[in-house]
N, C-alpha and C positions, 0 to 999 in steps of 0.2 A: 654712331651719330656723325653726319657732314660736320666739315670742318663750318661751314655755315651757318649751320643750328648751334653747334657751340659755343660760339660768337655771338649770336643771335641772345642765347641764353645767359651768356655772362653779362652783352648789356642793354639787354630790356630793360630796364630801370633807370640806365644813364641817356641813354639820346632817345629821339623822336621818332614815332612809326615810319615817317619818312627815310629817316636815314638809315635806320634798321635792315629796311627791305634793300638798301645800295650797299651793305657790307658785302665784302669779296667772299665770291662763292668759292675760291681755291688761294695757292699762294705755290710760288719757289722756295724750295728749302736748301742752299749751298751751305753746307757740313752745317757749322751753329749758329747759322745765319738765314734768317726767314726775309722774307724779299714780297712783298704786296703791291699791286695793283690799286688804288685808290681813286673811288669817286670822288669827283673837284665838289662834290656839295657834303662828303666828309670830313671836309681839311679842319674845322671849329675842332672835331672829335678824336683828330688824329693820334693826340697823346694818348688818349680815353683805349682805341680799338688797339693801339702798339704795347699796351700795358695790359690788356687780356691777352694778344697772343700770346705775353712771356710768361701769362701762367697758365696758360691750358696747355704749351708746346714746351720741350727739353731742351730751348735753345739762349742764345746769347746775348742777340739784339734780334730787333725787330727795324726793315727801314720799308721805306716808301718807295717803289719807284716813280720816277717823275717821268724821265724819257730818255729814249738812247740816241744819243745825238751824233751825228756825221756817219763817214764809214768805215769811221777806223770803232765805230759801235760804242762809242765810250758812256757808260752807264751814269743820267746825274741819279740820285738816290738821297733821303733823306732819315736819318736813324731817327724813330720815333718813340724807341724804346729800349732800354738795355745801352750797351756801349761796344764799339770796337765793332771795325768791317774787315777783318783780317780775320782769316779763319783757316781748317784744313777738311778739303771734302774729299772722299773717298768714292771711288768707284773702277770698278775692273780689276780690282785689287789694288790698284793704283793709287797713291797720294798726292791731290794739289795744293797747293798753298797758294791761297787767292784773295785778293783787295776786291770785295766785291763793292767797292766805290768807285774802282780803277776797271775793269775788266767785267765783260760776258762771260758765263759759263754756260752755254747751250747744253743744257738734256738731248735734244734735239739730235743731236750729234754724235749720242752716246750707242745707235747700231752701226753708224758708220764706223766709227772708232774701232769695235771689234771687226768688225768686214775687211777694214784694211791689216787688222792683226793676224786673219786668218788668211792672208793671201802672201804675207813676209816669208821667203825662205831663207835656209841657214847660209848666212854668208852677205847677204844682201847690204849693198852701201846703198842708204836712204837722205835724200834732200829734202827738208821741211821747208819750204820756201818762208813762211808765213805761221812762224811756230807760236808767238803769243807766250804763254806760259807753260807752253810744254802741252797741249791738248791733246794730240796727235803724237809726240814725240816720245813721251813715255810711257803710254802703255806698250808701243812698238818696241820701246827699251827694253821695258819688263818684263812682260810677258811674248815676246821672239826671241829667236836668234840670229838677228841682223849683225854685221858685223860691224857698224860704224853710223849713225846718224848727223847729220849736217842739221843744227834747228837756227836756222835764220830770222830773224826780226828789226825792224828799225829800232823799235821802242825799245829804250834802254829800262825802262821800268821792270817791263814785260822780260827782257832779258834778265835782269836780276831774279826775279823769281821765280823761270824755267833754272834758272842755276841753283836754288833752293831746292829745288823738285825735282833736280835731279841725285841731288845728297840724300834729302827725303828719301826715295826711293831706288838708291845706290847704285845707279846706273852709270856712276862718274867714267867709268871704262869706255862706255858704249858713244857720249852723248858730247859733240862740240857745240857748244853755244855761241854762236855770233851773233853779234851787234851789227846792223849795218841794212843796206839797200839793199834787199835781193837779188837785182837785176846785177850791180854792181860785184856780191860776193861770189852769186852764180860764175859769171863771166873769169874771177881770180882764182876760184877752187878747179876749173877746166883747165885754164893756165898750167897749173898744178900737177896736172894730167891724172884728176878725178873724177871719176865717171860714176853715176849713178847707176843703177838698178830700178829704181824707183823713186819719181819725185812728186809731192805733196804740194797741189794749189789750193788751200784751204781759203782763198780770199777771193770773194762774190760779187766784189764789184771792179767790172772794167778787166775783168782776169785778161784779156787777152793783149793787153799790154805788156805783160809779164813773162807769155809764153815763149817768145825767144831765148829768155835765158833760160828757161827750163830747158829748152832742145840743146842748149850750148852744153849744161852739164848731164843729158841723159845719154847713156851708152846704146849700142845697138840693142834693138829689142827691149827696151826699156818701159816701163807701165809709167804713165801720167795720170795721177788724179787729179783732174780740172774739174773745180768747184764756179760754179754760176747760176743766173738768177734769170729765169727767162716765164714769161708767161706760160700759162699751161697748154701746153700741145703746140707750142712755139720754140721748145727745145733744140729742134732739127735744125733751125736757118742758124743761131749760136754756132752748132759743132759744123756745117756747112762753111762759114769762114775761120774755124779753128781748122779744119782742112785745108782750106787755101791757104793759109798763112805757114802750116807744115810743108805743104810744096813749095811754097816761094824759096823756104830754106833748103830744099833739095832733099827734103825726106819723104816718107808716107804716114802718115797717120791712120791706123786701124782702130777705129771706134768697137771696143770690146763690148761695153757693158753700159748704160745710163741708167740712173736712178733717180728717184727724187729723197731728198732727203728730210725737208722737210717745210711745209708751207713756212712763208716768208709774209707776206700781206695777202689782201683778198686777190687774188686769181695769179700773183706772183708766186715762185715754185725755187728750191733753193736745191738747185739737182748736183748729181755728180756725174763727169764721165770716165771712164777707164779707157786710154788711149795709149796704144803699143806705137810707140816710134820706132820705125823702119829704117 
């Protein structure tokens, strides 16, 4: 039976045909944390429907999402059942440990995730420019044999819990955690005289402001994955001045591979490209 019908069936008897037919036809499930989408003419019944999901489902709390604001994505949410937005989700074999009050955890993201894990070879020093809570960072810990990942983040938040998840997942060998501006740590880790293999633009808005310091710390031959947001079959003019801006700096930029990754709003497209610097 739909997670709808079940719903539907537990509260037939408490709310109105009305409201009935606007319960949520699906839901997010992050580790034991249930995440809903909620019709504004649900809100009277909200404790009513977050107290059936926690007994028809094996989980901990139940919240509401309301909306994800800015673009640093930050989720507001409202617990409507159950307690506690900290939890531990699994997948890839991987362990996160996520404020899902604090933090996105896109599904969405989850065949990219393995794509760039099957493209890592042994030895490879890897830049996460835009590491979050370790999204990207630790299953390439994990399950590779990179020699060394750089995961970069302003958010001090975000940083304490990539450092969580990396004990979690005992990758403590593999994985330097920085705090700070990318562009900034980019630029001090080159200084340094470290060179990538491969660097990671996981951030979709405005990425090409950033690309610079990704060219600063990527070695000859180096793979970019640049993440952006472009209308669909409007991809091309995006990686057209992500090329020009690669020549300005005296390199080439070789467009490998473009994908989409995964819709974003209606007709907006949330691609990736794979770029060898020359």
């Amino acid at each position: 039976m739909s997670f709808y019908k079940l719903l539907y069936s537990k509260l037939k008897k408490t709310l109105s045909s009305e409201a009935l037919e606007k319960l949520p036809r699906s839901y997010n499930v992050i580790g034991r944390v249930i995440i809903l989408r909620l019709h504004p003419e649900l809100e009277p019944w909200k404790r009513e429907i977050g107290k059936a999901v926690l007994e028809l489902l094996p989980v901990q709390t139940v919240c509401a999402l309301k909306e994800i604001r800015g673009e640093i994505r930050k989720p507001e949410i409202e617990v409507i059942a159950g307690n506690g937005t900290i939890t531990l989700h699994r997948e890839h074999k991987c362990i996160y440990k996520i404020d899902v009050a604090k933090f996105i955890f896109s599904k969405g993201n989850k065949g990219e995730k393995l794509r760039i894990v099957r493209q890592i070879k042994p030895g490879e020093i890897v830049v996460d420019m835009f590491a979050g809570i370790g999204y990207f960072t630790i299953p390439i810990a994990k399950l590779t044999k990179a020699e060394r990942i750089y995961a970069i983040d302003i958010n001090p938040e975000a940083i304490a819990f990539l450092k969580e998840n990396v004990k979690l997942n005992k990758v403590n060998d593999k994985v330097i955690a920085i705090c700070g501006d990318c562009r900034k740590v980019c630029l001090e880790l080159a200084e340094q005289g470290i060179r990538a293999h491969r660097v990671l633009m996981g951030y979709i808005f405005q990425t090409r402001q950033f690309l610079e310091s990704a060219l600063h710390i990527a070695k000859e031959g180096a793979i970019v994955h640049y993440h952006f947001l472009s209308k669909k079959g409007m991809e091309t003019k995006e990686l057209k001045k992500v090329d020009e801006l690669v020549k300005k700096s005296g390199r080439k930029a070789e467009i490998m591979e473009v994908r989409k990754v995964k819709s974003y709003a209606p007709r907006i497209i949330h691609y990736t490209a794979d770029i060898r610097i020359k």
